[in-house]
N, C-alpha and C positions, 0 to 999 in steps of 0.2 A: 428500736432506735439503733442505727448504725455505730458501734463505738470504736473501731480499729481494722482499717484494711490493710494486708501489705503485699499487693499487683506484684510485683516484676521480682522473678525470680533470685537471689543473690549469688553469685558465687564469683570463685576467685582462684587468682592462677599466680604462677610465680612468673612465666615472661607471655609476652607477646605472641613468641611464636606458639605455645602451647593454647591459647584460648584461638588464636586464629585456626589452629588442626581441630580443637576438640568443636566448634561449632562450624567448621568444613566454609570460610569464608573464600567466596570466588563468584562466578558467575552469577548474574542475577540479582546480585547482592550491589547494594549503593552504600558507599562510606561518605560521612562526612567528617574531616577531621581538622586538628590544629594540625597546619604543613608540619612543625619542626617534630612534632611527636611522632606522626605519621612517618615523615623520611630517617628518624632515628631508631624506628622500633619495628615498623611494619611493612618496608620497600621493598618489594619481593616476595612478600608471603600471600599477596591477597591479588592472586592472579586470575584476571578476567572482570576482575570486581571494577565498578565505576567508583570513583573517587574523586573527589574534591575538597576543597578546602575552604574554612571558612574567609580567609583572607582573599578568596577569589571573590565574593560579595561585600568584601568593606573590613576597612582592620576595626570599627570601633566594637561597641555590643551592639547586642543583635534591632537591628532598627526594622518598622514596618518595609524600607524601599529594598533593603537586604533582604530580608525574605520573599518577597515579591521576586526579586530577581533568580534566587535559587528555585522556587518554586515554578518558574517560566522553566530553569533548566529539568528539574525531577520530571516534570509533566510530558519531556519528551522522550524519558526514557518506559523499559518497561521492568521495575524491579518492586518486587513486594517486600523485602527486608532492607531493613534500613540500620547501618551501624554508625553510633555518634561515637566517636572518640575526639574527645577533648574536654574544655571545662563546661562550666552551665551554659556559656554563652551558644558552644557546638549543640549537645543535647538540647539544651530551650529552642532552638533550631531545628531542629531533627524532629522534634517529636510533632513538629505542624505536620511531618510528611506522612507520618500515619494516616491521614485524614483523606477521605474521598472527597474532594471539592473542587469546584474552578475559582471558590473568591479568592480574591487578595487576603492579604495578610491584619489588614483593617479593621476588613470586617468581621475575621473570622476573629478576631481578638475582641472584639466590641458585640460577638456573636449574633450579627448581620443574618449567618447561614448556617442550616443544621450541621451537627458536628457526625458525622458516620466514619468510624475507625474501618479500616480495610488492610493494612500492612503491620511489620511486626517492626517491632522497635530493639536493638539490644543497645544499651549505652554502658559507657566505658567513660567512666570519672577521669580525668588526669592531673586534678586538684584538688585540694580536702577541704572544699567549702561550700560547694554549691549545693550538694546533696541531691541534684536535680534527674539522677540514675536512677531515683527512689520518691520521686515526688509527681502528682499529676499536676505542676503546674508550669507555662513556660512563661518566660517575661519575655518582652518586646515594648521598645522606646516607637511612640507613634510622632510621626517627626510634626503631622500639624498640629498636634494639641500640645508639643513640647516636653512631656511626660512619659513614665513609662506605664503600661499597663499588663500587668497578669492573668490569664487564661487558666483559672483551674477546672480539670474536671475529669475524671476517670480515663474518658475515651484514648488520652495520649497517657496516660501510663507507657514507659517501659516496660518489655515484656520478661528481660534479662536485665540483673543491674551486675554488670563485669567489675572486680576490682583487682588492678594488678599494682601493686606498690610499685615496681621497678618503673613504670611511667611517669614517676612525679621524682624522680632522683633530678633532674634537669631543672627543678622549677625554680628560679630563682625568689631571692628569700623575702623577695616584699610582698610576690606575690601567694608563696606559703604562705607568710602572714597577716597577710591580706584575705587572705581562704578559707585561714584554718578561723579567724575573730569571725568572718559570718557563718561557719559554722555552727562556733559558741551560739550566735545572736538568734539561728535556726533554733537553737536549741534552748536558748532562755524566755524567747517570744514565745516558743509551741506552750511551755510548762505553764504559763498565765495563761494562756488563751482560755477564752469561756469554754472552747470545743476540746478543751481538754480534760484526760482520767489518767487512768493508773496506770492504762498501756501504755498511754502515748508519757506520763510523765517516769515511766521506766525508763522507756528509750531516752529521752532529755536529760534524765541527771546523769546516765551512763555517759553519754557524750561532753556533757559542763564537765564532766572529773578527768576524764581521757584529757581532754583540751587543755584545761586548765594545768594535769599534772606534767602535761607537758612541754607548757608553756615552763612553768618553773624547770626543769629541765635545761630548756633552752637559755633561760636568764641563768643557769648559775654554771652552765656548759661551754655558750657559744653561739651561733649558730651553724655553725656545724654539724650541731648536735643534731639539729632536726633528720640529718639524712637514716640514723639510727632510729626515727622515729616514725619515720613515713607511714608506714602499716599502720599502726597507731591511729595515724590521723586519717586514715582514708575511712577506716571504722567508722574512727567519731563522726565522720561528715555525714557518711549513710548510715549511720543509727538518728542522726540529728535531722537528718532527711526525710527518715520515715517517722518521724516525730512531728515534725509539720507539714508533713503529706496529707496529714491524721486531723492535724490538733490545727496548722493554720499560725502564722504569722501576724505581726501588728503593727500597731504604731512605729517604730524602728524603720519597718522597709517602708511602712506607706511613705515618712517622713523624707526619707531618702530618696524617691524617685524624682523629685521636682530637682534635685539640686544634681543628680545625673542624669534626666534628662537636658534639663539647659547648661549644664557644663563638663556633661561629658566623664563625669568621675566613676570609676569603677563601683562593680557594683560593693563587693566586699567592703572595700575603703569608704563607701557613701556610706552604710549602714554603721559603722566601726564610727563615725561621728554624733552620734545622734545615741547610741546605746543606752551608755551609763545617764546623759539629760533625763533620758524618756523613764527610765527604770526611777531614778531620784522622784521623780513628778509625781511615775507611781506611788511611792512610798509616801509623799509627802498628801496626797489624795485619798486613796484607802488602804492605810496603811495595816490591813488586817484582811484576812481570806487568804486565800492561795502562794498570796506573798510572805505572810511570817515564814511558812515552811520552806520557800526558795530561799530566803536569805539566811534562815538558818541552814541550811543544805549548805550555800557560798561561804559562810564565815568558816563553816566546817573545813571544806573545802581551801581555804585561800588563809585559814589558821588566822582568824581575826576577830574582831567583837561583831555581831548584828548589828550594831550601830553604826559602822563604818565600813559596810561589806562593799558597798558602791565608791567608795574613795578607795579601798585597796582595788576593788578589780579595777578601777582606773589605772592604778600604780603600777601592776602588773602587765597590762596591755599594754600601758604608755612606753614599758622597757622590752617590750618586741615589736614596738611600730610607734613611732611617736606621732600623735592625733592632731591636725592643723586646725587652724581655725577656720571658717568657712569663706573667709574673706580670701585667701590665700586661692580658691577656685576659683575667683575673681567673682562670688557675691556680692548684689552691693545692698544696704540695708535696707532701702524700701523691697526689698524683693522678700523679706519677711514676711507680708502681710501678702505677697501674689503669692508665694510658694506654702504659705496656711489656705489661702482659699483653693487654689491649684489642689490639696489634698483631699480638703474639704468636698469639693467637687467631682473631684475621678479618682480617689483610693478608698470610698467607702465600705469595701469587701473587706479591707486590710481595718480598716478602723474599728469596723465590727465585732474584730476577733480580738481587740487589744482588750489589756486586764482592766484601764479605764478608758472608753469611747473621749477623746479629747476635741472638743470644739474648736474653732479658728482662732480663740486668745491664745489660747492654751499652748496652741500650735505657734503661732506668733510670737510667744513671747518663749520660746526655747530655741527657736530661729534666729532670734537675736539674742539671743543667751550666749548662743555659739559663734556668733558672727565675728 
């Protein structure tokens, strides 16, 4: 039995132009990047290379008709290295082009068509949330089913996971914070997961402590503070990364996808709603196994009682990003009961892996918890 893989290689450099020398980026080579990081960091250094950007296929995340469209552009060119620089959204992108195929982007997520890797992947984080440098899985919103759906599976590993801090000095702070909470959420899903053990719950609690102590940090700092902290967090993301690469995600993201596919809410900020409900529900369902030791891990962590470990990390999250209600994405209440069956129906990989498998009440009735 498989217990702990970790595919793409890590390393790290202090700027831009030193990881573009040491892996000799140019000809032959296809980038695909976020424009503003791209024209601030790497204009001139990566000569002959094709480039693009994601904003040429769509400013929202990454949708089936966006991929589709870059993948008509890849398929004319002739390049077998593919470099993502940007956040999950660039990478979850990038890593379809590994693949030898003519299908759309549909089917290959709905896996229509054999998956055959052929091309080399290096990704390059520019945010400290996604961990997607260090993970085999890409998301993509499928615009007719209204949802988003995940693609895991070895073949798109990264082959390099690049981490250079001086690229996220520019990010501004909603969406640090916005990054750095699904980091956390990477990283408290993978440690419950049934598919989780000791390796993968190393890498998690390393990453919950990073996060966490530097979230207090920032609460008694600034925000400002974060910019001394960046390194930090680009860590925690890819340890949290390769933690649910591993171990697999849950309830939180499944929950999350219906209310970013039909309204478009990021993905970070979707999942940052739904956290603390779904962890409560845990506790309140089986409140024994795998979870006594995380929450006494958090209370340690967050200097609190076990008993109120989920009302302080509220407390604490709540004063680096204040949490809406779901009505506020323009939810409207019967949409409780479609976005429970909506899960119910096409996240059941994600439901699988959660610490309790939650049915359509269950799901319903924390959908309008939040509403």
């Amino acid at each position: 039995m498989k217990v702990f893989q970790e595919k793409p290689q890590v390393q790290q450099y202090a700027t831009a132009a030193e990881f573009v020398k040491e892996f000799s980026i140019g000809k032959g080579d296809f980038i695909l990047a976020s424009k503003s990081i791209y024209e601030g960091y790497f204009a001139g250094l990566c000569e002959g290379a094709e480039v693009r950007f994601k904003t040429d296929y769509g400013k929202s995340e990454p949708t089936d008709v966006m991929l589709n469209a870059l993948l008509e552009d890849f398929r004319k060119l002739d390049c077998n290295r593919i470099i993502a620089i940007g956040g999950g959204a660039v990478i979850d992108m990038a890593k379809i082009l590994v693949l030898d195929t003519d299908a759309c982007a549909a089917d290959i997520y709905q896996r229509k068509t054999e998956l055959i890797r052929k091309r080399e992947l290096i990704a390059v984080p520019t945010t400290c949330g996604a961990g997607s440098e260090v993970s085999n899985v890409s998301i993509v919103e499928l615009t007719e089913l209204g949802t988003k759906l995940g693609l895991a599976d070895d073949k798109i590993y990264a082959d390099y996971a690049v981490l250079i801090p001086e690229l996220l000095e520019k990010l501004p702070y909603h969406f640090f914070a916005t990054s750095a909470i699904d980091a956390f959420i990477h990283a408290i899903e993978s440690y419950v997961s049934p598919k989780a053990n000791r390796y993968t719950r190393m890498f998690s609690k390393e990453a919950m402590a990073m996060i966490l102590g530097g979230f207090k940090k920032v609460i008694e700092g600034g925000e400002e503070v974060r910019k001394s902290l960046l390194g930090d967090f680009l860590v925690a993301s890819n340890l949290a990364g390769i933690a649910f690469g591993n171990a697999g995600t849950g309830a939180v993201h499944a929950m999350s996808y219906p209310l970013s596919g039909t309204y478009h809410v990021a993905h970070g900020e979707a999942n940052y709603q739904f956290l603390v409900a779904v962890f409560q529900k845990y506790t309140e369902l089986k409140p024994d196994g795998g979870l006594v030791e995380l929450n006494e891990f958090l209370a340690d962590v967050l200097g609190c009682e076990v008993g109120v470990v989920y009302d302080e990390l509220a407390n604490v999250l709540g004063k680096i990003i204040t949490k809406k209600p779901l009505r506020e994405y323009g939810m409207k209440p019967e949409e409780a009961r479609v976005f429970a069956e909506s899960c119910d129906a096409g996240q059941q990989r994600l439901l699988n892996q959660s610490y309790v498998k939650f049915d359509v009440e269950i799901m319903e009735e924390i959908y309008r918890s939040l509403y």
